[in-house]
N, C-alpha and C positions, 0 to 999 in steps of 0.2 A: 261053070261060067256064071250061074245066077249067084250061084252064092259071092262071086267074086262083085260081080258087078253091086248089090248090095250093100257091101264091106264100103265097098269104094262111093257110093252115094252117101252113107255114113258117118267117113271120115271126113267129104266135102262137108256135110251136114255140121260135124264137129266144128270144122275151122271156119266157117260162116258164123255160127254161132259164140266161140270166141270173139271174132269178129266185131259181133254186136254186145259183147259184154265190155270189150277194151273203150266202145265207141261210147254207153252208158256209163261208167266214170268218168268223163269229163261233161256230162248232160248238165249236173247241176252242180253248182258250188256254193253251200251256206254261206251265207252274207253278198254274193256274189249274184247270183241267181234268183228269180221268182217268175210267180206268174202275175204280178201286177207291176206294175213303175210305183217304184216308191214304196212297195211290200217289203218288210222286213221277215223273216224268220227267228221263229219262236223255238224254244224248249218244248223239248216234247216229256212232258210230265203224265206219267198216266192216270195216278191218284187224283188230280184235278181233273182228266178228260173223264173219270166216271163219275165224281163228282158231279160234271156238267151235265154229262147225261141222264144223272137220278135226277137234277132239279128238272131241267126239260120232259121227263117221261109224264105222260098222262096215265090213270088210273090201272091200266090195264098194263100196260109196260111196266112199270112198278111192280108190279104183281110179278110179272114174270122173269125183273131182275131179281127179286127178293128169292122166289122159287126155283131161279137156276143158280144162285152163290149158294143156296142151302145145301141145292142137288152135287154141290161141286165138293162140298169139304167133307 
């Protein structure tokens, strides 16, 4: 019987959560959607977003972007 009832908390669990994934595709819609009036939506470039970030890092962040791209190759 527990084990039944679990199964079946579960599968509600499941379709709740479907639920809220069908409900999160239509949340946002590029060009369509933002969080300001009047915000447009950008490309999402990564090569530039670390770019930005190395210009922004202070001394010590530097340090420890240089010491974990090294750590990584």
């Amino acid at each position: 019987m527990d084990q039944q009832q679990r199964l079946s908390a579960a599968a509600r669990e499941r379709r709740e959560e479907e639920r809220r994934r069908v409900d999160r595709i239509n949340d946002a819609v590029i060009g369509k959607t933002s969080a300001k009036k009047g915000a447009k939506d950008f490309a999402i470039d990564p090569i530039v977003t670390q770019k930005q970030l190395y210009s922004n890092a202070n001394e010590i962040e530097g340090e420890i972007y240089i010491q974990t791209e090294r750590d990584e190759c």
